[in-house]
N, C-alpha and C positions, 0 to 999 in steps of 0.2 A: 459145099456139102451140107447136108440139113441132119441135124439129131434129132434124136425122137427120145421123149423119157419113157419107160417101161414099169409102174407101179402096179402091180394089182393086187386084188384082194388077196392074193394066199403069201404075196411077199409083203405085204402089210399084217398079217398074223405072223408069220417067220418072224418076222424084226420084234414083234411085238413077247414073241413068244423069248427069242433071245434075249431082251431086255428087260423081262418080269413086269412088263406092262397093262393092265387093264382098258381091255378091250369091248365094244357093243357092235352084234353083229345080228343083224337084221332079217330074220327068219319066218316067213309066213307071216309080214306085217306086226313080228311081236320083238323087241330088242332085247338080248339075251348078253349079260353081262357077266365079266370076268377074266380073269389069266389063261392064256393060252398053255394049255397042257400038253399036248401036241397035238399036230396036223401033218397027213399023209400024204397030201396034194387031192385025196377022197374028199376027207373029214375033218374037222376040230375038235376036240376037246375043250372047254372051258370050264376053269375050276371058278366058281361060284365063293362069294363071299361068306356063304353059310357053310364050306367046305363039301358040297356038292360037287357034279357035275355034269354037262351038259354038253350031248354029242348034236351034232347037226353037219349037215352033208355039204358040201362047198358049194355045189352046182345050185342049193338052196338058198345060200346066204345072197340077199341084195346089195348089200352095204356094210361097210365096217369102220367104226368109229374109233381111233386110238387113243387114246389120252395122253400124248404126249405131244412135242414140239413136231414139227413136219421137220423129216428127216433130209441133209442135204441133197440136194440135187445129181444124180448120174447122167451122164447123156451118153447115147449110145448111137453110133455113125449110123444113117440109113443111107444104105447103094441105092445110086440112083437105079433103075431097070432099063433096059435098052429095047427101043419098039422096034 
């Protein structure tokens, strides 16, 4: 049987968001830093060091940078499919 890991960007904001983590996420080529305030599975909030904050839409974000150690590993069973 083959695993497959499942990380993406909006479970990379979630974790970061539960862990009061400072986050850069990648919007029209500009990197926009901060704590995840929340996110809808839409949108994020991020509160900004200057206690700002900065909405940007998921489907916009390219990339997300977390500051923190890379989280353990999950592995999730892939069925095989029957031709």
């Amino acid at each position: 049987m083959e695993t497959s890991t499942i990380y993406s960007m909006g479970t990379a904001l979630d974790r970061a968001r539960e862990n009061g983590l400072v986050v850069e996420v990648l919007v029209g080529g500009a990197w926009l830093s901060g704590r995840v305030a929340a996110s809808d599975g839409h949108g994020v909030v991020l509160e900004t060091s200057d206690h700002e904050h900065v909405v940007a839409r998921l489907e916009s974000v390219v990339a997300v940078r977390v500051h923190a150690d890379l989280p353990p590993r999950v592995t999730i069973p892939v069925q095989s499919q029957a031709r």
